[in-house]
N, CA, C and O of each residue as an XYZ file, in Angstrom:
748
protein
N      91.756    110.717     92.906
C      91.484    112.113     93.144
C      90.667    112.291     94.429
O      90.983    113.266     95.111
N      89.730    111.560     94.847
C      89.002    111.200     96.081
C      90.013    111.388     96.755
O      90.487    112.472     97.096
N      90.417    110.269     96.997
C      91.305    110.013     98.325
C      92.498    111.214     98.397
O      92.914    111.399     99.541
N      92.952    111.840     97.613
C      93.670    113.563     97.764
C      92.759    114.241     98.019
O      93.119    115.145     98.774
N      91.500    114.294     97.726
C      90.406    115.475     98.406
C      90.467    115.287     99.812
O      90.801    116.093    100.680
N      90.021    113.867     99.932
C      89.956    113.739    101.472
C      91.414    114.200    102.692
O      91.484    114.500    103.884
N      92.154    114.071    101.830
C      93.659    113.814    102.977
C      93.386    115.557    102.803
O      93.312    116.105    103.903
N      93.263    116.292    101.878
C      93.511    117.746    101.935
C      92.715    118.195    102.347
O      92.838    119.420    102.330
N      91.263    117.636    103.049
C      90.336    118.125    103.906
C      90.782    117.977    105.025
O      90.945    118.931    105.785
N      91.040    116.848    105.310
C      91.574    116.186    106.886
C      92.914    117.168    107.163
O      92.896    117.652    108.294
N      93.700    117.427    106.604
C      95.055    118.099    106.622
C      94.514    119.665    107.004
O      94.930    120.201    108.031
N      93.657    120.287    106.198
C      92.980    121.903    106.523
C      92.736    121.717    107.801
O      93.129    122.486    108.678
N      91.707    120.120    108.108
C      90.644    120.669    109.701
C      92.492    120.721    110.976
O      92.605    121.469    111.947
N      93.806    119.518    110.398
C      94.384    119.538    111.440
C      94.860    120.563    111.359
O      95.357    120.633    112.483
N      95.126    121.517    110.853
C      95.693    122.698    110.174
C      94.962    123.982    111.324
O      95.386    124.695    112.233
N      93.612    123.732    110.615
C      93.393    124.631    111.754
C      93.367    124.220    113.017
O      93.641    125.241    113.647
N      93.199    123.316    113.814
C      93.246    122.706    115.097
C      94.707    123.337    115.313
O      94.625    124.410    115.911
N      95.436    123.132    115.134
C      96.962    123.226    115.284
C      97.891    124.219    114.322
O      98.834    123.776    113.666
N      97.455    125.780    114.327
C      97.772    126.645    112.969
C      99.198    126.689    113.511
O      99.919    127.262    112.694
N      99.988    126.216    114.799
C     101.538    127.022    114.792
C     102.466    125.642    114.156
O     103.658    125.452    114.398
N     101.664    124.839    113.368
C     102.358    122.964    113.603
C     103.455    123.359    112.877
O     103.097    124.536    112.830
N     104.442    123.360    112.301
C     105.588    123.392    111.669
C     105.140    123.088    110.025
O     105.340    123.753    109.009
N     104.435    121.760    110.251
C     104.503    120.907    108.846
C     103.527    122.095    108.037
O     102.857    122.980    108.568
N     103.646    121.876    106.963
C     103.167    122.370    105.683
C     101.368    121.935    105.454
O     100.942    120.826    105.776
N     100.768    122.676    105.046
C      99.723    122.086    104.483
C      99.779    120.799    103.581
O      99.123    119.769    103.738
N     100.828    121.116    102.470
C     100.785    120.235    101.528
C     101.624    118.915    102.608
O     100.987    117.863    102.661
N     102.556    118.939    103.173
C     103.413    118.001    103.501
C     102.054    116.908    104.909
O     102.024    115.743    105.305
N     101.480    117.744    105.088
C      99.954    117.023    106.500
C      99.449    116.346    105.360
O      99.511    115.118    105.420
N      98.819    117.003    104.027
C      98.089    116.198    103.076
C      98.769    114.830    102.830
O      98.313    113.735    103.160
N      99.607    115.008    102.375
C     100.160    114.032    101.575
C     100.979    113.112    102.696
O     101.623    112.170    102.234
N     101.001    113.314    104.113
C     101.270    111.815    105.237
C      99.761    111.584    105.126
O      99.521    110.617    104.403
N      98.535    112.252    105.685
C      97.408    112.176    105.683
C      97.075    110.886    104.066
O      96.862    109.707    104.350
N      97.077    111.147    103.147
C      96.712    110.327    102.283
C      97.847    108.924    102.534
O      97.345    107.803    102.469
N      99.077    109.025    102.762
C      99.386    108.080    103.160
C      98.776    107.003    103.991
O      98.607    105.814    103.722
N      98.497    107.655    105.012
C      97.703    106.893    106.113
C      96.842    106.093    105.827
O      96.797    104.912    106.173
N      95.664    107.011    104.797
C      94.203    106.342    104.322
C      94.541    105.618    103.403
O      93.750    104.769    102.992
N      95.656    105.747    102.907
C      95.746    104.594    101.655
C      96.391    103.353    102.559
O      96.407    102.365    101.824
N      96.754    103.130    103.442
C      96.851    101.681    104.132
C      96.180    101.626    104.763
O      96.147    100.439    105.090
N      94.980    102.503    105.647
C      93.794    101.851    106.094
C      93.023    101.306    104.754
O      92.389    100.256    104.857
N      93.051    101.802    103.850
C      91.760    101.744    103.262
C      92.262    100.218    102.333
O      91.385     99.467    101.905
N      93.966     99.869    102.081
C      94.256     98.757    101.651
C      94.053     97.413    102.511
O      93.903     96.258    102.112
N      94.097     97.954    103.879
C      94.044     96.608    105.198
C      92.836     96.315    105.150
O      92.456     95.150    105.030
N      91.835     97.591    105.260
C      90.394     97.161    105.334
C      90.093     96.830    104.334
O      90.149     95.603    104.423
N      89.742     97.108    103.221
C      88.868     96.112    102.270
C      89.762     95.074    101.821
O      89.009     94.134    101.566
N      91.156     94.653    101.538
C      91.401     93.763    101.529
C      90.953     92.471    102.409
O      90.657     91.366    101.953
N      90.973     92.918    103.965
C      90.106     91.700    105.267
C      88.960     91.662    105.060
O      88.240     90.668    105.156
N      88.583     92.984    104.680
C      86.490     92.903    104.758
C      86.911     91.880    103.459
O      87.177     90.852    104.081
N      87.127     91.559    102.021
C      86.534     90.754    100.840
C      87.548     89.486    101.493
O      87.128     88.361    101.219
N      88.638     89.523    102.198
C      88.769     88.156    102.825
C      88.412     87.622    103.400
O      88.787     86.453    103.306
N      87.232     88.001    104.669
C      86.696     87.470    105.471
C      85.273     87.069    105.344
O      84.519     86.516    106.144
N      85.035     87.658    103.645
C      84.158     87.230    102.837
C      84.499     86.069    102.301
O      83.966     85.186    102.975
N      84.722     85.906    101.986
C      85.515     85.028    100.985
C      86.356     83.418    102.068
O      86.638     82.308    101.618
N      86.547     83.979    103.633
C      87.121     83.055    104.346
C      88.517     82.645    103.945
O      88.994     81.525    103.763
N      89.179     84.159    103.833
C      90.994     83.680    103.527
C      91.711     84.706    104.313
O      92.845     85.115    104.064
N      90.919     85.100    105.322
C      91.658     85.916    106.206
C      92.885     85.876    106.219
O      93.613     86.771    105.789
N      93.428     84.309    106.962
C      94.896     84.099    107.175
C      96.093     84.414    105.850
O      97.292     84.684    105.904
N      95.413     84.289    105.017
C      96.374     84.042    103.346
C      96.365     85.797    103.347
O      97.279     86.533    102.977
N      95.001     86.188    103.896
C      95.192     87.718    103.293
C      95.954     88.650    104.333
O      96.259     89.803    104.030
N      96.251     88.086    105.596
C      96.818     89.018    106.701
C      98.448     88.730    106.602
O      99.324     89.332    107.223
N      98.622     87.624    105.635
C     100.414     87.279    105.616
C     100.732     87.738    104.184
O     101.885     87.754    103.753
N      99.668     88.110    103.471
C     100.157     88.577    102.214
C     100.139     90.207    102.725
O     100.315     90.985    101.787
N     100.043     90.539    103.415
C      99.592     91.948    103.625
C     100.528     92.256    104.562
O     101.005     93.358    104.291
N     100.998     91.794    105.520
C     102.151     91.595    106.606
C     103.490     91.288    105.521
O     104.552     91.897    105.649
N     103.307     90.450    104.648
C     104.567     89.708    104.159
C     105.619     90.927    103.158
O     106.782     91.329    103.175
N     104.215     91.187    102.255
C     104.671     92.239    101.077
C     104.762     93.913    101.708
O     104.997     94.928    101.052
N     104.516     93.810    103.052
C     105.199     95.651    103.766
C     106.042     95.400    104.474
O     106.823     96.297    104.791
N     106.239     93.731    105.124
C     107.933     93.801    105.680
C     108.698     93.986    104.532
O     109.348     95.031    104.535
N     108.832     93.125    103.344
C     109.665     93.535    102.462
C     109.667     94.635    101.465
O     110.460     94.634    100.524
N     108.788     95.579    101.657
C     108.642     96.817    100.890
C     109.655     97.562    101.652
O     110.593     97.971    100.967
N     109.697     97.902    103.223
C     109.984     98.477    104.099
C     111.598     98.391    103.773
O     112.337     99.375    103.809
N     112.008     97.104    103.461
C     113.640     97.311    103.062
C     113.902     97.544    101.754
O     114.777     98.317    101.362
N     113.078     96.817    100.961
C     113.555     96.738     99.188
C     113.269     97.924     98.521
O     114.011     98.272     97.602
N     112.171     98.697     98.885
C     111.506     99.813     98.431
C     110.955     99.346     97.381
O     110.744     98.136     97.305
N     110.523    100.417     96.107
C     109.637     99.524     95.319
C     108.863    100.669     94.149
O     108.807    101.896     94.229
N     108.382     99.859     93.199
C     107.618    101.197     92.298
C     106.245    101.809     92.891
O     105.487    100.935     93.310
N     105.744    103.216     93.019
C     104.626    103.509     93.423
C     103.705    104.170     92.444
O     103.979    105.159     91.766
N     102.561    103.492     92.453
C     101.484    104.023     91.326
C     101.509    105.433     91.323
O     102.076    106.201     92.100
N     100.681    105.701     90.150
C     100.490    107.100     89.928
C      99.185    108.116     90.906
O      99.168    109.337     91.068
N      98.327    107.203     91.354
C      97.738    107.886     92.183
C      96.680    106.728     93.586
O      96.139    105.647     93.350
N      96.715    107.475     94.925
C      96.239    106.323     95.521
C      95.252    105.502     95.607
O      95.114    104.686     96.518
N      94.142    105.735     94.222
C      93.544    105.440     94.074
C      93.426    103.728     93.211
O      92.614    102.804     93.248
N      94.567    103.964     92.574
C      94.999    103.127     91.424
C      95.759    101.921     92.602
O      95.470    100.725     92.637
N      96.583    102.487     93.330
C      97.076    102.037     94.543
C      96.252    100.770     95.383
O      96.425     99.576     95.628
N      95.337    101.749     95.627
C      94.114    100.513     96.288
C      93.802     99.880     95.748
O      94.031     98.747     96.172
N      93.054     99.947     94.426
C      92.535     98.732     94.004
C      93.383     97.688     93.423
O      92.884     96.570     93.293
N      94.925     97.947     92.954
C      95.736     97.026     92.439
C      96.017     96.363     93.222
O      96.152     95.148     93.074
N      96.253     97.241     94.712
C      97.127     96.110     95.719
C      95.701     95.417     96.530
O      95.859     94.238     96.844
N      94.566     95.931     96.832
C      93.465     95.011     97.279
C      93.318     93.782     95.819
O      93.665     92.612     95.982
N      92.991     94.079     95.018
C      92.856     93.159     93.704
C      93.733     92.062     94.086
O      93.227     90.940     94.123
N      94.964     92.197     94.374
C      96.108     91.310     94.074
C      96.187     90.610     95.131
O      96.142     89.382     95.062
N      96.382     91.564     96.836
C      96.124     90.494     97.729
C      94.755     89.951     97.937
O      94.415     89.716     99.096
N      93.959     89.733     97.002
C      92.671     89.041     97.114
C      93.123     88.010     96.061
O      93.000     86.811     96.309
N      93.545     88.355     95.113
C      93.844     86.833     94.517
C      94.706     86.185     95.120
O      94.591     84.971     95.286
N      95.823     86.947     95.598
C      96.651     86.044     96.064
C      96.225     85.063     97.323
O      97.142     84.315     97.663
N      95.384     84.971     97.841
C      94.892     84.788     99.049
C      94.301     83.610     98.514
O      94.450     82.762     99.395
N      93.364     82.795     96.974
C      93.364     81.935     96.817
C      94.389     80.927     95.913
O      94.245     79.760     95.547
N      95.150     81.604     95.777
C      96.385     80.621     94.622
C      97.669     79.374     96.012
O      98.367     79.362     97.026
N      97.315     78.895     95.309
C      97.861     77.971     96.353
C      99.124     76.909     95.198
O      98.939     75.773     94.761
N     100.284     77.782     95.004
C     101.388     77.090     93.995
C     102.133     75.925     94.879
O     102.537     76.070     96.033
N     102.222     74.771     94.102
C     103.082     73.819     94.335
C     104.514     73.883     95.163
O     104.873     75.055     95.273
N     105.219     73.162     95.635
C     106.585     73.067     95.914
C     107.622     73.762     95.114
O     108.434     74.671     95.292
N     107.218     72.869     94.049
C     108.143     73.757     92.846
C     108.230     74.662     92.333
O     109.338     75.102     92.030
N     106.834     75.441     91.967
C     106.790     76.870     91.617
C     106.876     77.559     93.171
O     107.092     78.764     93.042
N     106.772     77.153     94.630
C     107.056     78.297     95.585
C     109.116     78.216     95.438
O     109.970     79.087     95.275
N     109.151     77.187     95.552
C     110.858     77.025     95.424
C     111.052     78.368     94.138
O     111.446     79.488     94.465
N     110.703     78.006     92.698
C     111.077     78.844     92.084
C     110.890     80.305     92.039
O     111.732     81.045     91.530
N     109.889     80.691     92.523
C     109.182     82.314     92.595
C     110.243     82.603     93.554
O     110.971     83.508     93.147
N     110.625     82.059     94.876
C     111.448     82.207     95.949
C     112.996     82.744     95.425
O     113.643     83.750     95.719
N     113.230     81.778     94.661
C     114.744     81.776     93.790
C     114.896     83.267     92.877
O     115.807     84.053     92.618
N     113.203     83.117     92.522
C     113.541     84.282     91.274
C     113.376     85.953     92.262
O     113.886     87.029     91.949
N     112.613     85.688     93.323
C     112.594     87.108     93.937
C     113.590     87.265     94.498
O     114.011     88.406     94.689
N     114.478     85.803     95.069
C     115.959     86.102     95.862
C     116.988     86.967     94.596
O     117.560     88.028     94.843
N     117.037     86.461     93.640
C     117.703     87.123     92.322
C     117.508     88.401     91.767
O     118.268     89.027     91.029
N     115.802     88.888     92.444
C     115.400     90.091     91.942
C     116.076     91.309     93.120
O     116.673     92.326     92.766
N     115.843     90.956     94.380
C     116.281     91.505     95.322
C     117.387     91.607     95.199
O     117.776     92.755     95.415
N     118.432     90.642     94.836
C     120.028     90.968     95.270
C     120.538     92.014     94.061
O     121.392     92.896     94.153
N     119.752     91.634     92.921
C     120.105     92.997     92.191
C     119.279     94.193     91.958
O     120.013     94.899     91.266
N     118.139     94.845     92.143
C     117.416     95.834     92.270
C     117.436     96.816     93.462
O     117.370     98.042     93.375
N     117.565     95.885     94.886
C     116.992     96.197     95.888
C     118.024     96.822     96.315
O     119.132     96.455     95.923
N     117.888     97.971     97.267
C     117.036     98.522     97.625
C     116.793     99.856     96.183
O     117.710    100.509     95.685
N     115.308     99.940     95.800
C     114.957    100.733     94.818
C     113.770    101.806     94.957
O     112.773    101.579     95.642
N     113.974    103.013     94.232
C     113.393    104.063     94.228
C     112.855    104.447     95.430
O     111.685    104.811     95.548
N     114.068    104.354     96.805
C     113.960    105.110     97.516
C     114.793    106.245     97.903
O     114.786    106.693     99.049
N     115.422    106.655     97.074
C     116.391    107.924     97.480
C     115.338    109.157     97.662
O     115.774    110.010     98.435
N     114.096    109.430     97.143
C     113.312    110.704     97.564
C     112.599    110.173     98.062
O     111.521    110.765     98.008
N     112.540    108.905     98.812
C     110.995    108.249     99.769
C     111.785    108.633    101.101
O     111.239    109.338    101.950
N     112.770    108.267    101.225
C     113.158    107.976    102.833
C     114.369    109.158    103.081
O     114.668    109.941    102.180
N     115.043    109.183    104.460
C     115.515    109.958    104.583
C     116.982    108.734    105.037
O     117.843    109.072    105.849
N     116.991    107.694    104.505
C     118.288    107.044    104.795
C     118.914    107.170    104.010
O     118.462    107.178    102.865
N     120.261    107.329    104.268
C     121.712    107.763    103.389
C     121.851    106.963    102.826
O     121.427    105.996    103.457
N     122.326    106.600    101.661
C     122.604    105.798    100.069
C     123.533    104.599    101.229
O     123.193    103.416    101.216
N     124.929    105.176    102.371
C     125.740    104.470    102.570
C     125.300    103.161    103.550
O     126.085    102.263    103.856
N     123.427    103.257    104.119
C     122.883    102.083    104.450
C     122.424    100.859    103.377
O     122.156     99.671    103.557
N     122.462    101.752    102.126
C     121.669    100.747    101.412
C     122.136     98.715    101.229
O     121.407     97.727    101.316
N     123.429     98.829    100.996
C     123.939     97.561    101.385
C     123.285     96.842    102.370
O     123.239     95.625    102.189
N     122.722     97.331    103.455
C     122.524     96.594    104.370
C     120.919     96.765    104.629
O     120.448     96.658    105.761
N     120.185     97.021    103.565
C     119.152     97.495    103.310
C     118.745     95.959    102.235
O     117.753     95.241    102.368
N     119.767     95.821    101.300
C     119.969     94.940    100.320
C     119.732     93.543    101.203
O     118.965     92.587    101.086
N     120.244     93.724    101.665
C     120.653     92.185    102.751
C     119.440     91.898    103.303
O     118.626     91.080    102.874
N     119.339     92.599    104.278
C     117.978     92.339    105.141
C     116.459     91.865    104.259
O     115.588     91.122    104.712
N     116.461     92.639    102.692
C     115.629     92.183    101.914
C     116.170     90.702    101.451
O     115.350     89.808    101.244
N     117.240     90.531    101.334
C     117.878     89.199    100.754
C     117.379     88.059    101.840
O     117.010     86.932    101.508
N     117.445     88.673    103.541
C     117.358     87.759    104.565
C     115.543     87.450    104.455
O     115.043     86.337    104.293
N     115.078     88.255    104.541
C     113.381     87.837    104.189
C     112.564     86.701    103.304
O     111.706     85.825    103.410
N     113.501     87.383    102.298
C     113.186     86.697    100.788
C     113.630     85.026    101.136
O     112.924     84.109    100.717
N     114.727     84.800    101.847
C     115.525     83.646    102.032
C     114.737     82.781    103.059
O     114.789     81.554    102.969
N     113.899     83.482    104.181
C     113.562     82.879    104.951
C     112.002     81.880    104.172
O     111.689     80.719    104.436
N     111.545     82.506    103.542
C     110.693     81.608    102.889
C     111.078     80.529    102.127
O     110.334     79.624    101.749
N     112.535     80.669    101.858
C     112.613     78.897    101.221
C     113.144     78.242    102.368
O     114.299     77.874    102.152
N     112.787     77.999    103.351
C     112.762     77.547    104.465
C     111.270     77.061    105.118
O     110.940     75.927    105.465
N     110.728     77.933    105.150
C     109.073     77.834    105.621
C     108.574     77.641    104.247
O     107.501     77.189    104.648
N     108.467     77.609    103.186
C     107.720     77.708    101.556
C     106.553     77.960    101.784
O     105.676     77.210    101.358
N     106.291     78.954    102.431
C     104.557     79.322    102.007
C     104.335     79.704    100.603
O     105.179     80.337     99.968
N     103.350     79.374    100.175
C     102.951     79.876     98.839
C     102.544     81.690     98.925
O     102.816     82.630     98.179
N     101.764     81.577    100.237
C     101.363     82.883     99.994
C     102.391     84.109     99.964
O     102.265     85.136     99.297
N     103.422     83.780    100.822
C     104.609     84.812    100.811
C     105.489     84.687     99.408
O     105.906     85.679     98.810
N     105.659     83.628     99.070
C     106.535     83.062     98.037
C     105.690     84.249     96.580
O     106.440     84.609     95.673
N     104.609     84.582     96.560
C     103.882     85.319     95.383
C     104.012     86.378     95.712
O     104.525     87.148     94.900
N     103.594     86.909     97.095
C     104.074     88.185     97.542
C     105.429     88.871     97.364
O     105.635     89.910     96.736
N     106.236     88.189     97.960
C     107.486     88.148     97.600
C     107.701     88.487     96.023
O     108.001     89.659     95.792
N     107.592     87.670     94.982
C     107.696     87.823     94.093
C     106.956     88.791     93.745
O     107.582     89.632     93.101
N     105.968     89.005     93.890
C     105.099     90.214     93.259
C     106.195     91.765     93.591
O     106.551     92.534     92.699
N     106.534     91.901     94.981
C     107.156     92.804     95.320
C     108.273     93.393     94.644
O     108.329     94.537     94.193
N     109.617     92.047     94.598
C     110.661     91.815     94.185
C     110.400     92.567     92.490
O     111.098     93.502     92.098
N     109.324     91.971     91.682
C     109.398     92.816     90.627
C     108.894     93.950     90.372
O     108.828     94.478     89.262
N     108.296     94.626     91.986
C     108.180     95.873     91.351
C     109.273     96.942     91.729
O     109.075     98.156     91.751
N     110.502     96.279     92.033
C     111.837     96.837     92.122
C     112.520     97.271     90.763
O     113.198     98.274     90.537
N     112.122     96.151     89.850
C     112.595     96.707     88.314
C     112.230     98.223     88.081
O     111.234     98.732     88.596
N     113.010     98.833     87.360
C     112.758    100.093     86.890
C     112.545     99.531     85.033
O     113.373     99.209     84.180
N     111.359     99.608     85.022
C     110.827     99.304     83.296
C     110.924    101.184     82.502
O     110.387    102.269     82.724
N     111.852    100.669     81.622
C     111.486    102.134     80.712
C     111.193    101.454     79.652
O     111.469    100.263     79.508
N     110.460    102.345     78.616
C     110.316    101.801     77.329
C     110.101    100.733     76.900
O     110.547    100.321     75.830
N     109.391    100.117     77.655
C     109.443     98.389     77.284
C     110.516     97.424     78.219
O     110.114     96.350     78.666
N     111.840     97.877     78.460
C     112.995     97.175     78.962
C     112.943     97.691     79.850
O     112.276     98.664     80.201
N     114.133     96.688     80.651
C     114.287     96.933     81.774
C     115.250     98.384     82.191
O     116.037     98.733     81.311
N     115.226     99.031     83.177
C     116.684     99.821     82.937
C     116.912     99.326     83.964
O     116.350     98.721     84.877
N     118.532     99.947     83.448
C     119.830     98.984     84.348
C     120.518    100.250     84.913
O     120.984    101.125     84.183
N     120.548    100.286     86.257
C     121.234    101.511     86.425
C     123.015    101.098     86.351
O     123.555     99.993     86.404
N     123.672    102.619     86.195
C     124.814    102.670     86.106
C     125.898    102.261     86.984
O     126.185    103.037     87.895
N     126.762    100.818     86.830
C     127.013    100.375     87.524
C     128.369    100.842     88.274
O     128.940     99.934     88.878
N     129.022    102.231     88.330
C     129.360    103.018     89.217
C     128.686    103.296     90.330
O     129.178    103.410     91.452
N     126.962    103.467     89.875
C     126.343    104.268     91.033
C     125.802    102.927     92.228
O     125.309    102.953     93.356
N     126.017    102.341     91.716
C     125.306    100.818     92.103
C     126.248    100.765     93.418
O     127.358    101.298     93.400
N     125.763    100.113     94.530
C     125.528     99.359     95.728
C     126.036     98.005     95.864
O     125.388     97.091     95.354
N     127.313     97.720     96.605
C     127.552     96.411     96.872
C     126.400     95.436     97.715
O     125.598     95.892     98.529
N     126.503     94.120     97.360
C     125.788     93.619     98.221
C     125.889     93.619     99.582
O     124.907     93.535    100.319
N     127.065     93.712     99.976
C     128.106     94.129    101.963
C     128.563     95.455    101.460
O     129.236     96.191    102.182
C-alpha cells in the first residue's frame, strides 16, 4: 500500500509539472510504481548482497531471472509490496545455494520443460505483443533456459527454475492447463 501511495504522489507532482501529458493519472501511477518496484528490488537486494559479499551471485540472479521474465512472462503478486520482499528474499538466498552438477543439470532440464510448455504466460494484458509472436517468444525463452546447460551456473540454473515455475497457472490446488486449441506452437 506504501509503495501505491508513493507512485500516486510522484504521478500527481508529474501531473502537475506536465497537466497537457496525454497519460492518465492512474496509467503515470501505476508505470511510476513499476519503476520503484525494480529500483527498490535492485537496491536492497545489492545493499544485503554486498553485505553479505555475494554481489556477483546476486547481480546474475537479478540480470538472469528479468532476461527470462522479459520473454516467458510470468505470475505477478498481488501487491508491490509482497513483490519486493519475495523477490529480494529469494534473490538473497539464492545468492548463497551453490547446487551440484546434477541438481544444476536437472533444475536446467526441468525449467527447459517448464518453458516449452507454459511459456510465454500471462502476458496477453501485460504487453502490447500480438498472440501471433508468441511462438517465437516461446523459443527465445527455450534459447536462454538452454544456454545454461552449457555454462551450468548454479545461480541461473535456480533462477531459471524459480521463474520457469512461476509460468504455471495454479488454480485450486492444480495446475491449469489451458485449452489446447488456444495454445501456441512451439515454431
Amino acid at each position: 500500500m506504501l509503495l501505491e501511495e508513493t507512485a500516486k504522489r510522484i504521478a500527481e507532482r508529474i501531473k502537475r509539472q506536465v497537466p497537457d501529458h496525454k497519460s492518465t493519472l492512474p496509467v503515470l501511477a501505476h508505470a511510476v510504481a513499476i519503476v520503484l518496484n525494480v529500483v527498490l528490488i535492485v537496491s536492497l537486494t545489492m545493499l544485503i548482497a554486498w553485505l553479505t559479499g555475494n554481489t556477483g551471485q546476486a547481480a546474475l540472479s537479478l540480470i538472469g531471472f528479468a532476461v527470462l521474465r522479459q520473454f516467458s512472462g510470468g505470475m505477478h503478486l498481488k501487491s508491490g509490496a509482497a513483490c519486493i520482499a519475495v523477490t529480494t528474499g529469494l534473490f538473497t538466498l539464492v545468492s548463497f545455494l551453490e547446487p551440484g552438477l546434477l541438481y544444476i543439470q536437472l533444475l536446467n532440464l526441468a525449467s527447459l520443460l517448464l518453458v516449452i510448455r507454459f511459456a510465454p504466460s500471462r502476458i496477453k494484458d501485460q504487453s502490447r505483443i500480438s498472440s501471433v509472436h508468441y511462438p517465437k517468444l516461446r523459443l527465445i525463452s527455450c534459447l536462454i533456459v538452454a544456454v545454461n546447460i552449457v555454462i551450468q551456473s548454479p545461480t541461473l540454473a535456480i533462477v531459471f527454475f524459480i521463474q520457469a515455475v512461476s509460468l504455471v497457472q495454479w488454480r485450486g490446488g492444480g495446475s491449469y492447463v489451458p485449452d489446447r486449441q488456444s495454445e501456441t506452437p512451439l515454431l
